[in-house]
Backbone as CSV, one residue per row, in Angstrom:
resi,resn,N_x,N_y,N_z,CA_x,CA_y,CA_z,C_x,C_y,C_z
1,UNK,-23.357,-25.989,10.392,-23.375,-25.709,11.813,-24.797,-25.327,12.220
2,UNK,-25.487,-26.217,13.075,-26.770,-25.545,13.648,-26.643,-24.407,14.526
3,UNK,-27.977,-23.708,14.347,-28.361,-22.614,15.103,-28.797,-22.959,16.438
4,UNK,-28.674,-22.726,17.538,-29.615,-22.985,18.414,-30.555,-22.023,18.483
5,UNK,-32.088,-22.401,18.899,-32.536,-21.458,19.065,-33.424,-21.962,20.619
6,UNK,-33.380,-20.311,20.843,-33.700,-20.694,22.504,-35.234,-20.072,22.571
7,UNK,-35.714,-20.607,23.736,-37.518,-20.300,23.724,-37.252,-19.176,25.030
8,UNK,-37.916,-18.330,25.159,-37.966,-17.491,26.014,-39.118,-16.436,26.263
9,UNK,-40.556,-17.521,27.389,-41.871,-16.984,27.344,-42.580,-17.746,26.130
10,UNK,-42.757,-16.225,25.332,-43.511,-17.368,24.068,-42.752,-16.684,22.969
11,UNK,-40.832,-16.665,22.925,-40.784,-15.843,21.829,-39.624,-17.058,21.620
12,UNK,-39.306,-17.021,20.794,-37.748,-17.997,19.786,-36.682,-16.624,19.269
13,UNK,-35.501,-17.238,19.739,-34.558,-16.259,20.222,-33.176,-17.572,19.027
14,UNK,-32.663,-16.806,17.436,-31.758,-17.584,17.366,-30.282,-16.487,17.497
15,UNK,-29.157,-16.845,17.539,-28.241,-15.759,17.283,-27.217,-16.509,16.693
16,UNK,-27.010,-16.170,15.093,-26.457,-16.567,14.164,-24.744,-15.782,14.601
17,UNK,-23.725,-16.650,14.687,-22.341,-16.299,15.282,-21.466,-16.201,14.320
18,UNK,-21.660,-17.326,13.092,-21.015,-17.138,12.089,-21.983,-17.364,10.924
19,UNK,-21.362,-17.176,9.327,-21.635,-16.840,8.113,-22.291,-18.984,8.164
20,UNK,-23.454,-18.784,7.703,-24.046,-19.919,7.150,-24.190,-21.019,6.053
21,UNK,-23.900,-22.194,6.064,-23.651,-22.562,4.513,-25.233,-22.425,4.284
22,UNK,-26.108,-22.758,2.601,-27.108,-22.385,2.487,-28.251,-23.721,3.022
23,UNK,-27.188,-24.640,2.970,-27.908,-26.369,4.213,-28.338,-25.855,5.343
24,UNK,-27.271,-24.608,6.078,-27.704,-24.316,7.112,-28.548,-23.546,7.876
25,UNK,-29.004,-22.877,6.466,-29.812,-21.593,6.415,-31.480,-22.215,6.292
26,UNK,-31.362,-23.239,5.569,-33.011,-23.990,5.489,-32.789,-24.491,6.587
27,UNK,-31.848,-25.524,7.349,-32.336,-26.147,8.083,-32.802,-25.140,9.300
28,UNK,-32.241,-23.967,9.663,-32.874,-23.008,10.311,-34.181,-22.457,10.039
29,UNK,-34.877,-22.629,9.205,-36.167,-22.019,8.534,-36.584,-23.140,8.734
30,UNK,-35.800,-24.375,8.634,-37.011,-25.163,8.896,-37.686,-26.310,10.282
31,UNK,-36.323,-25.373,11.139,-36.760,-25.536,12.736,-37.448,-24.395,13.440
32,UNK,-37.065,-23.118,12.404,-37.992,-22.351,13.393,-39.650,-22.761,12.776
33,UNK,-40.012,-22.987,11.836,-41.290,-23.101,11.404,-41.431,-24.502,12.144
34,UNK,-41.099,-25.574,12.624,-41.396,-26.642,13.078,-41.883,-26.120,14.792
35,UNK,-40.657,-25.114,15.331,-40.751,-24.831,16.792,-41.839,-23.800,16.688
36,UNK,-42.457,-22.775,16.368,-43.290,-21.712,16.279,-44.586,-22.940,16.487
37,UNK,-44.862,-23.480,15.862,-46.204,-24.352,15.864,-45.587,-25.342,17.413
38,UNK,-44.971,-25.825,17.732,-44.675,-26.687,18.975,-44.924,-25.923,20.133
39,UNK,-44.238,-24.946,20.471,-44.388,-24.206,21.346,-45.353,-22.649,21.021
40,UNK,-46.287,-22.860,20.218,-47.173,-21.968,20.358,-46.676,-20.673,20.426
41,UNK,-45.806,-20.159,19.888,-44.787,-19.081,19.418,-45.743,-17.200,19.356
42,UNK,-44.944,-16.395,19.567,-45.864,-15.257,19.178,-44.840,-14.549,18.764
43,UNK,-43.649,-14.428,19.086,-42.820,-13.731,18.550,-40.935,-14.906,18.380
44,UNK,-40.321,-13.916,17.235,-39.236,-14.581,16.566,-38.194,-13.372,16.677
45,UNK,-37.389,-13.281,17.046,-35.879,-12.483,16.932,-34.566,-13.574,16.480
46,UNK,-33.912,-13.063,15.440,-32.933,-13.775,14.866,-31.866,-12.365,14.764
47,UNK,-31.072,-12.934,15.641,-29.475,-11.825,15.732,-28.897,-11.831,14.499
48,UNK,-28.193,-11.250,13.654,-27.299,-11.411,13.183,-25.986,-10.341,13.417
49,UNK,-25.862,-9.954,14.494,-25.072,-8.784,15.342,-23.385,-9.731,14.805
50,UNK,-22.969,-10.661,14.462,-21.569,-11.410,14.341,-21.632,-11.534,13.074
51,UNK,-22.791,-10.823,12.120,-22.375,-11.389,10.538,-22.021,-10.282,10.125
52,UNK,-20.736,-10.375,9.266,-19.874,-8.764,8.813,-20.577,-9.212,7.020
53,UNK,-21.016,-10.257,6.613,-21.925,-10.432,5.355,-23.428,-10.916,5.220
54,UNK,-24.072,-10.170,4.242,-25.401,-11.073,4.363,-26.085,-10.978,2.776
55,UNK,-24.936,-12.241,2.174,-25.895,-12.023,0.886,-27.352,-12.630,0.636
56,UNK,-27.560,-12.592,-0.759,-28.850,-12.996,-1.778,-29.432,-13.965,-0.695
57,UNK,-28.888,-14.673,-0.586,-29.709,-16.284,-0.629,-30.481,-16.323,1.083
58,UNK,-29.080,-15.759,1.779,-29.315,-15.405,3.521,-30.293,-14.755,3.446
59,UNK,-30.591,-13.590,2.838,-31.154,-12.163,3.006,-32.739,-12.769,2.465
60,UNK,-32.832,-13.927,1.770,-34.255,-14.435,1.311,-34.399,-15.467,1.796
61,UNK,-33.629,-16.206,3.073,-34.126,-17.030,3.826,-34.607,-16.521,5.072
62,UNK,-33.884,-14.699,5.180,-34.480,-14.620,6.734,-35.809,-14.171,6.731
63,UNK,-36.168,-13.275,5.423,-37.079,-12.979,4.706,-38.149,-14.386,4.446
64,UNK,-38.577,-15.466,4.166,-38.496,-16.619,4.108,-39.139,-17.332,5.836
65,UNK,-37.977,-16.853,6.629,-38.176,-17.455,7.898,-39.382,-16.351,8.555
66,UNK,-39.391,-15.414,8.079,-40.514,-14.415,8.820,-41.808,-14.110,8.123
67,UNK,-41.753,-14.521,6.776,-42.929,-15.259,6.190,-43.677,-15.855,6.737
68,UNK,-42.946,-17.174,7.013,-43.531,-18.230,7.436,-44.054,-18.218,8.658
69,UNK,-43.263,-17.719,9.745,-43.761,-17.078,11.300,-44.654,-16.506,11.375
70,UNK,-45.152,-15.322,10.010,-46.020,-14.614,10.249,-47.322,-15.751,9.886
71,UNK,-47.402,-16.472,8.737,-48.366,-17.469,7.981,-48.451,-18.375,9.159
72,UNK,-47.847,-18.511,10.528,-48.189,-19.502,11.608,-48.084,-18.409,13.037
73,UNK,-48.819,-17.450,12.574,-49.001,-16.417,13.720,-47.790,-15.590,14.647
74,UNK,-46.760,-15.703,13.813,-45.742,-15.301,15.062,-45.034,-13.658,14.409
75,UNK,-44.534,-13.318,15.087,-44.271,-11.809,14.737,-42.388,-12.377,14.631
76,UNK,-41.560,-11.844,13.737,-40.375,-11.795,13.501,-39.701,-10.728,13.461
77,UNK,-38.921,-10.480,14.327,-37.613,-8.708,14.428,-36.308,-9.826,13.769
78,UNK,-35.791,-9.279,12.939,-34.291,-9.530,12.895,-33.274,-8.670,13.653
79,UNK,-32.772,-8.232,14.464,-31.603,-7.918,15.210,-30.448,-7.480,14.751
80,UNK,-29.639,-6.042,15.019,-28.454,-6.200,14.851,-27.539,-5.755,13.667
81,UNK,-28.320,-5.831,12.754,-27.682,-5.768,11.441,-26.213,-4.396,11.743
82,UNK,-25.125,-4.706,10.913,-24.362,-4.192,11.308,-24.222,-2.983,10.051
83,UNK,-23.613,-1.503,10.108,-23.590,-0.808,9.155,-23.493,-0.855,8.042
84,UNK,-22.065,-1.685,7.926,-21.276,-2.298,7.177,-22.798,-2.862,5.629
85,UNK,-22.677,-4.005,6.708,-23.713,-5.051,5.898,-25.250,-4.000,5.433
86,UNK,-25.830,-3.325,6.198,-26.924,-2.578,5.818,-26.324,-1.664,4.729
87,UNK,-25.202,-1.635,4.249,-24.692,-0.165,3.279,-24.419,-1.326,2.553
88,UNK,-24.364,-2.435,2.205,-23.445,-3.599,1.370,-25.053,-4.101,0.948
89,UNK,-26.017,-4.425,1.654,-27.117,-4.880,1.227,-27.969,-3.640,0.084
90,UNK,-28.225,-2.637,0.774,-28.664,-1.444,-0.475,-27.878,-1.510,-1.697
91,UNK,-26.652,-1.520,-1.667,-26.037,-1.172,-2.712,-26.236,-2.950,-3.241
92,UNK,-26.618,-3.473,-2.813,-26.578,-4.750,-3.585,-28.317,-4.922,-3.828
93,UNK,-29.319,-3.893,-3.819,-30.750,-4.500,-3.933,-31.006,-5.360,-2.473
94,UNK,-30.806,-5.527,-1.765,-31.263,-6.839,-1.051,-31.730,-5.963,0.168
95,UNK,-33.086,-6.574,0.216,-34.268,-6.157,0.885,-35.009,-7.193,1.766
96,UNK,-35.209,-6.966,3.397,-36.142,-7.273,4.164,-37.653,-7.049,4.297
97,UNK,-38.125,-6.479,2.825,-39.515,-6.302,2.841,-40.320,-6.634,3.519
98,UNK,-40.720,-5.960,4.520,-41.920,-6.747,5.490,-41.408,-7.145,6.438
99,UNK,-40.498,-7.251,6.866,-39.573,-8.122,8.242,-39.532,-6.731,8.891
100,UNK,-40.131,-6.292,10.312,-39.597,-6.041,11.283,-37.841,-5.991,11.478
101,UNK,-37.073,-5.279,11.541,-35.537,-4.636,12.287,-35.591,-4.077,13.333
102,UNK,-34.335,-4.382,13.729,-33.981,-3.303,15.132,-32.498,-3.906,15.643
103,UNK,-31.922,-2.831,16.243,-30.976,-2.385,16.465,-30.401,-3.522,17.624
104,UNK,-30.932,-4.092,18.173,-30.036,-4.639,19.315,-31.268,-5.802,20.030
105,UNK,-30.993,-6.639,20.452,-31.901,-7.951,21.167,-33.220,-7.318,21.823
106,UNK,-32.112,-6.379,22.686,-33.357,-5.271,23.705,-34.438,-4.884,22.910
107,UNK,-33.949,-3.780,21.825,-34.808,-3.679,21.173,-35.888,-4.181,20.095
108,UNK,-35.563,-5.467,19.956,-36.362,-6.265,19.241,-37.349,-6.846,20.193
109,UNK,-37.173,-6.895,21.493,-37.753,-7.562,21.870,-39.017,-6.552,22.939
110,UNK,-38.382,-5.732,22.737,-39.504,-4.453,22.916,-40.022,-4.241,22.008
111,UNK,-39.603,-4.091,20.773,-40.385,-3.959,19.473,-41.867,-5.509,19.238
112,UNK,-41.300,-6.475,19.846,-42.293,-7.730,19.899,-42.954,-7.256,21.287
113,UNK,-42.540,-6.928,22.409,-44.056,-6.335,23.248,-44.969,-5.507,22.643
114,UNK,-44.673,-4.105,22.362,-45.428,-3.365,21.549,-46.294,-4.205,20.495
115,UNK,-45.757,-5.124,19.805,-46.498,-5.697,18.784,-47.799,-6.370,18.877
116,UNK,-47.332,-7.236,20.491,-48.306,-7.829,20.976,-49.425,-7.223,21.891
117,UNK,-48.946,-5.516,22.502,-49.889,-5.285,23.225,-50.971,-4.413,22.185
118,UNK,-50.498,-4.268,20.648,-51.055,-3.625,19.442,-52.171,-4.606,19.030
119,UNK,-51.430,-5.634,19.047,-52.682,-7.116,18.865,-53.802,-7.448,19.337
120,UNK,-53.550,-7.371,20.787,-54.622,-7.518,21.847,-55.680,-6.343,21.684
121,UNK,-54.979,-4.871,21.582,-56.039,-3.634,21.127,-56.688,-4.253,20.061
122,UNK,-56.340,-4.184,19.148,-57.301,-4.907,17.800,-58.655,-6.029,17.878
123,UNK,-57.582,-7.201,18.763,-58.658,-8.172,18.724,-60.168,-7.516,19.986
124,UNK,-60.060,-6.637,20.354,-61.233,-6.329,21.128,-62.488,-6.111,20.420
């Protein structure tokens, strides 16, 4: 099942509804890395607010997908994560190292303003 992902300004917005086969998980990594360079991308939010699981393979593709965003300039929040799954991921090792979180769309996407008005300070 594809993801859609929607453009909004200069950010890519996907929201994953159900559990992914792992076909579906590259081919998502490998439209957002195609769209980030097309539309000149600066920031990435990927929901997963509807997934009650998020194993190994998910958990190192979203990891994976925000790699790559970052290696083509774009900033990545993942969204949402639900208790459940954040208490199921620790106890299972599985780590977002380096990926940006947050709690809800809103806040990811405030978390990507801040990011960008942190950027602009720098590059002066």
């Amino acid at each position: 099942m594809a993801v859609p992902i929607l453009k909004q300004g200069d950010v890519l917005i996907a929201s994953i509804q159900s559990v992914l086969s792992d076909q579906d998980l590259i081919q998502l990594r490998d439209d957002f890395a195609d769209k980030i360079g097309r539309y000149r991308t600066k920031g990435v939010v990927i929901d997963v607010t509807a997934l009650d699981v998020l194993d190994s393979f998910a958990t190192r593709t979203l990891r994976g997908i925000a790699y790559v965003a970052r290696l083509r300039g774009a900033t990545t929040v993942v969204v949402g994560i639900q208790p459940e799954v954040a208490f199921a991921m620790v106890q299972l090792g599985l780590a977002l190292d380096g990926v940006a979180t947050a709690l809800d769309l809103e806040e990811g996407l405030e978390r990507l303003r801040k990011s960008a008005i942190r950027s602009v300070g720098h590059a002066r």
